[in-house]
GUDO-830925 format. One record per residue (C-alpha): x, y, z; residue in one letter; residue number from 1. Coordinates in Angstrom, 2 decimals, decimal comma. Example, Ala and Ser with C-alpha at 12.3 -4.5 7.8 and 13.67 -1.06 7.14 Angstrom:
// residues 2
       xx       yy       zz  residu  num
    12,30    -4,50     7,80       A    1
    13,67    -1,06     7,14       S    2
This chain:
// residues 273
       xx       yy       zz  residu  num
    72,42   144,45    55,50       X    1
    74,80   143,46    52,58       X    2
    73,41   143,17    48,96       X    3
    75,50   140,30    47,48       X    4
    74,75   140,73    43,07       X    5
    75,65   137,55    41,49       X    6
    76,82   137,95    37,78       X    7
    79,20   137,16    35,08       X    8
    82,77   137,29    36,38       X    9
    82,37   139,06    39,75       X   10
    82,91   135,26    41,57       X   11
    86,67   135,11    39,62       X   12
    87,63   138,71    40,64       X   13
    86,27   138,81    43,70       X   14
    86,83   135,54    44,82       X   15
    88,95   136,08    47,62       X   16
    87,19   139,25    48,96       X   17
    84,31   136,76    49,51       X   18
    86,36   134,35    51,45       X   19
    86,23   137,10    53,90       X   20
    82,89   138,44    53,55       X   21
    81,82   134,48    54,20       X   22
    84,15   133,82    57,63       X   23
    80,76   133,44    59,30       X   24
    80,40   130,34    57,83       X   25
    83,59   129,00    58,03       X   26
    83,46   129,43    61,60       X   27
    80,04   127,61    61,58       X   28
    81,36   124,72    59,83       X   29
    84,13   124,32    61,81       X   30
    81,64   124,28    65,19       X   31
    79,76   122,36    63,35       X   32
    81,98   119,34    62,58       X   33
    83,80   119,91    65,96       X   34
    80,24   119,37    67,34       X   35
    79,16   116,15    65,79       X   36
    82,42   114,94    65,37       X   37
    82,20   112,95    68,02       X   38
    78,67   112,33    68,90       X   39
    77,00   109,65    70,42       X   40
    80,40   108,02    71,10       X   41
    80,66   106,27    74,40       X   42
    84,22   108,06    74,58       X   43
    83,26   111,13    73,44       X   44
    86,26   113,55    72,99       X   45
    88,56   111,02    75,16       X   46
    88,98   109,29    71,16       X   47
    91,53   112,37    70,54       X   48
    93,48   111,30    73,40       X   49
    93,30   107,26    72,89       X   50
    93,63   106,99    69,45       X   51
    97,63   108,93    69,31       X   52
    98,59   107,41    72,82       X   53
    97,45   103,55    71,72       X   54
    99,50   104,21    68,34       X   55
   102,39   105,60    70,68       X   56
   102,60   102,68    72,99       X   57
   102,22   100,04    69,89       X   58
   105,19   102,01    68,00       X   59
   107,63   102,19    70,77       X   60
   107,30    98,12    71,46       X   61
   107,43    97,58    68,02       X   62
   110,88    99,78    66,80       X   63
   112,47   100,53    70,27       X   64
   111,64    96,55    71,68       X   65
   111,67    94,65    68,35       X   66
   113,83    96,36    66,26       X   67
   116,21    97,47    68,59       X   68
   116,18   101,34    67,13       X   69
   117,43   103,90    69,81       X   70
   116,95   107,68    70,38       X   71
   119,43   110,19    70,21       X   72
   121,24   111,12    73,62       X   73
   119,28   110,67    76,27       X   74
   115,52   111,23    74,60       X   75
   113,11   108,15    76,01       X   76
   112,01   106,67    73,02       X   77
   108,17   107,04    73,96       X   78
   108,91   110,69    73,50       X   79
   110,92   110,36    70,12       X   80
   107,22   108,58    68,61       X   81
   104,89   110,71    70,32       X   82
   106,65   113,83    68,96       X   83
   106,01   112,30    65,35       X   84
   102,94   111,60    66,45       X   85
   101,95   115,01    67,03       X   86
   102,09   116,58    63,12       X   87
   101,40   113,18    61,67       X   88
    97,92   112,53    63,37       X   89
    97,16   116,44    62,48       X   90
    98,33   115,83    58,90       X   91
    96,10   112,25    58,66       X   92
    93,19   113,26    60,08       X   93
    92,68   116,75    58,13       X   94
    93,53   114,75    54,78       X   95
    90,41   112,30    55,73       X   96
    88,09   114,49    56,48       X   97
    89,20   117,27    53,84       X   98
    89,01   114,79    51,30       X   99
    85,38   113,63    51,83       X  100
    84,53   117,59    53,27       X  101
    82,83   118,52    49,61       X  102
    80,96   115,10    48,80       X  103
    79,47   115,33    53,05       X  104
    78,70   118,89    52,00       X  105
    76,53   118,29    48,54       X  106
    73,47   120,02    49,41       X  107
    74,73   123,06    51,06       X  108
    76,90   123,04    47,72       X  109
    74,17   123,00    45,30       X  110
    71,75   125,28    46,84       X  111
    73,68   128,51    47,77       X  112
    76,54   130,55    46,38       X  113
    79,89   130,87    49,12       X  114
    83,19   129,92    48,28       X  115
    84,00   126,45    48,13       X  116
    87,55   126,67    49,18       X  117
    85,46   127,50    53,16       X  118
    84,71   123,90    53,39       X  119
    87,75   121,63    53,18       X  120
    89,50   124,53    55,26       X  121
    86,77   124,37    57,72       X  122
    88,27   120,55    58,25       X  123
    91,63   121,50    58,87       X  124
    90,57   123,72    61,35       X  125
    88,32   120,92    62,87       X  126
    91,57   118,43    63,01       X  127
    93,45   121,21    64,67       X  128
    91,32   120,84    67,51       X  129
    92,75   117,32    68,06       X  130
    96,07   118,58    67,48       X  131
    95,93   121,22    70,51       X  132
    94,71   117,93    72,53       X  133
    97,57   115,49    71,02       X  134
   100,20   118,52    72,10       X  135
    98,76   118,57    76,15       X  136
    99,50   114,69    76,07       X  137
   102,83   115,47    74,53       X  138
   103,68   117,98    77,63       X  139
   102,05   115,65    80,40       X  140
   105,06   112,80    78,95       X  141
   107,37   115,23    79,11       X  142
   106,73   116,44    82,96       X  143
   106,21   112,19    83,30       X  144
   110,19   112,14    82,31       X  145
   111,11   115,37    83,76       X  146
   112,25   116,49    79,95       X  147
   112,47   120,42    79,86       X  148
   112,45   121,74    76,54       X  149
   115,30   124,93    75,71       X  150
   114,74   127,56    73,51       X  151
   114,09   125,58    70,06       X  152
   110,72   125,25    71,28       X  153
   110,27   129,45    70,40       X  154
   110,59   127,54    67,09       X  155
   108,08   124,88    67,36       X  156
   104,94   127,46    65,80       X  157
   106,78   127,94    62,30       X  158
   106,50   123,96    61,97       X  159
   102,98   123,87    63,05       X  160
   102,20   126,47    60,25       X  161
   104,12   124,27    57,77       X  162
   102,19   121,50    58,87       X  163
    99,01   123,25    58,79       X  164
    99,59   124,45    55,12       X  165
   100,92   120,72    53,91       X  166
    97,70   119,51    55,44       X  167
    95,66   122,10    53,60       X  168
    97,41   121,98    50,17       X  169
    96,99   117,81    50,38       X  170
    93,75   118,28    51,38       X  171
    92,42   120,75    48,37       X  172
    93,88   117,77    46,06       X  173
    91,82   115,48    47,38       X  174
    88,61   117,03    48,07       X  175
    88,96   118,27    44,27       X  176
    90,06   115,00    43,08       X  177
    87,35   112,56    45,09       X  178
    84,29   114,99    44,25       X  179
    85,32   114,33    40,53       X  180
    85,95   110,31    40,94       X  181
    84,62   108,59    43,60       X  182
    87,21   105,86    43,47       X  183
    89,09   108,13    46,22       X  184
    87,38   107,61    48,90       X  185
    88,99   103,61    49,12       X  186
    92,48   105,29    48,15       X  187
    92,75   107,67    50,64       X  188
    92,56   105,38    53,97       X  189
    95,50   103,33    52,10       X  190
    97,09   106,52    51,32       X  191
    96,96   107,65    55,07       X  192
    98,19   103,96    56,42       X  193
   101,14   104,28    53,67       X  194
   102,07   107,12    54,55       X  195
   102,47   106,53    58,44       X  196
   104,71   103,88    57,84       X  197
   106,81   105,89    55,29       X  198
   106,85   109,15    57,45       X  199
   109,54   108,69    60,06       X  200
   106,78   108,39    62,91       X  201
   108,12   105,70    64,84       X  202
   111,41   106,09    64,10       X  203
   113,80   109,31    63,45       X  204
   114,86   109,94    59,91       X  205
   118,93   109,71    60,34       X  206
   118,23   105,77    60,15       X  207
   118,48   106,83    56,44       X  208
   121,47   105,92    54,15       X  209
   122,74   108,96    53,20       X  210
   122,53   108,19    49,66       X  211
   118,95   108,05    49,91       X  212
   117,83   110,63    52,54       X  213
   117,00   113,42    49,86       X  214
   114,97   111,28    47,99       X  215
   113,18   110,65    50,95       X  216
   113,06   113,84    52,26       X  217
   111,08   114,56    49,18       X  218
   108,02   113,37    51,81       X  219
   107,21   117,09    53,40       X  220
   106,45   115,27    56,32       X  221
   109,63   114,31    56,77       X  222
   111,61   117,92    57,68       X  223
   108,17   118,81    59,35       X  224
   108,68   115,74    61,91       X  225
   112,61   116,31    62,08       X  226
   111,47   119,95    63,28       X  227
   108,32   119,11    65,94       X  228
   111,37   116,50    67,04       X  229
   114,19   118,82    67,07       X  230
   112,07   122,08    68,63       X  231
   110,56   119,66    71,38       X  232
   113,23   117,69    72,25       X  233
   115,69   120,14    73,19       X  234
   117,72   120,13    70,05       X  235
   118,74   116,30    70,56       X  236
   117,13   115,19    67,94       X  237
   119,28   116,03    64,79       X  238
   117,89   118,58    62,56       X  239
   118,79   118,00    58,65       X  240
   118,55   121,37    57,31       X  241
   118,06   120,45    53,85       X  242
   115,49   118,00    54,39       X  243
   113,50   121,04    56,02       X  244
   114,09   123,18    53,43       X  245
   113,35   120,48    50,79       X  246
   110,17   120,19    52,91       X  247
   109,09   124,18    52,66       X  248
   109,24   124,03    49,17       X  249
   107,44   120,61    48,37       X  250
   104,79   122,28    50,50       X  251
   104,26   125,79    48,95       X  252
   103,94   123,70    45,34       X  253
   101,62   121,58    46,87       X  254
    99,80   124,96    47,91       X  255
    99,51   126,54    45,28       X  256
    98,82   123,74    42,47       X  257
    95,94   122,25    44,48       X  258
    94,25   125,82    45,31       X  259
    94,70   126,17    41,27       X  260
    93,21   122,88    40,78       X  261
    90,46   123,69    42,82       X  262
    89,45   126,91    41,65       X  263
    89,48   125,36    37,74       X  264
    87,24   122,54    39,30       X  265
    85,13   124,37    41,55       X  266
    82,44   125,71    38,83       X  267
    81,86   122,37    38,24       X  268
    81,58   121,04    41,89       X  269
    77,56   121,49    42,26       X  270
    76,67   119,17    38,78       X  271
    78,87   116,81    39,52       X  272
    78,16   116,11    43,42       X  273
């Protein structure tokens, strides 16, 4: 059995030994939530599949019907949205439950010593879950249209690891941020619907004046959609290089500011939960 000595300093330089030495319990809390995520739902786990079709459906009436938007070449439209779909429901859902992962997690916080960086990670790993499920929808549409993918999709894993360290980075900032002020919790869902309606979800980003599209590629969604689009699709979907690489870098800042924000907060996490 393991002695673990608590005293001054060993937490700072051994911090990250520790995240190691405690994978137990990251794996626990990520069973955990995956568990009772979706208990005593009627639904159950069928919520993961609903919830990114519904918003599919509703997006392709609304910009391919109403506003009279088109895919490139010979993409269906259904499968232009549901390919945003895919990192954008990911993204959403592991900044909502990220954000509120250390306030849900007070007494386990205040009682023992692990470190705290386990739990909001534990939540990304819980919306991945969902993500795997969103992805089997996305490859029953595409046998539904008989749309074979080429060889971008050999591509398609280095823009689910972007996606899965945007989601982590934005997550850190929050969960920091709304166990200091509780006036987070009511941003966040209005963050989340903003953003869906800024990220080019239901449409694809080369609607975008050209004047404008690095500014707007400052959203690190942005290049990660363009490249679950362009690596799914077959390479129809254009592909802005800059606005991917615009989106690599956002993300590492994001990355490494909030996991320094959250390590300065983190000694004070247990008094102020």
């Amino acid at each position: 059995m393991q002695e673990l000595i608590l005293e001054a300093g060993r937490s700072e330089k051994n911090y990250f030994r520790d995240l190691w030495r405690y994978r137990e319990l990251f794996y626990f809390l990520s069973w955990r939530d995956i568990l009772i995520r979706y208990k005593q739902t009627v639904v159950g786990i069928g919520w993961a599949v609903l919830r990114p079709f519904l918003t599919m459906l509703v997006f392709t009436f609304i910009f391919s019907r109403v506003a009279k938007l088109h895919a490139s070449g010979s993409i269906p439209y259904a499968l232009l949205v549901m390919a945003g779909m895919l990192p954008w429901q990911f993204f959403a859902n592991s900044l909502t439950e990220s954000s509120a992962s250390l306030v849900d997690n007070t007494k386990l916080i205040s009682k023992i010593y692990f470190p705290r960086l386990i739990i909001p990670s534990s939540s990304v790993i819980t919306s991945f879950i969902d993500f795997l499920i969103t992805l089997v929808i996305m490859a029953s549409m595409m046998a539904w249209y008989r749309f074979t993918p080429d060889w971008h999709i050999l591509l398609l894993p280095l823009f689910v690891l972007l996606c899965i360290a945007c989601a982590f980075g934005a997550g850190l900032w929050l969960a920091a941020l709304n166990a200091e002020y509780r006036d987070f919790r009511y941003i966040i869902p209005f963050i989340v619907q903003f953003g869906l309606y800024l990220s080019p979800v239901g449409f694809s980003s080369s609607i975008v004046p050209a004047k404008w599209r690095l500014v707007y590629a400052l959203n690190p969604c942005v290049g990660i959609i363009d490249g679950f689009r362009w690596s799914l699709l077959g390479g129809e979907s254009p592909l802005w290089l800059p606005g991917v690489l615009l989106s690599v870098a956002t993300t590492g800042i994001i990355c490494v500011s909030s996991i320094w924000y959250f390590r300065r907060m983190e000694k004070t996490f247990a008094d102020i939960l």
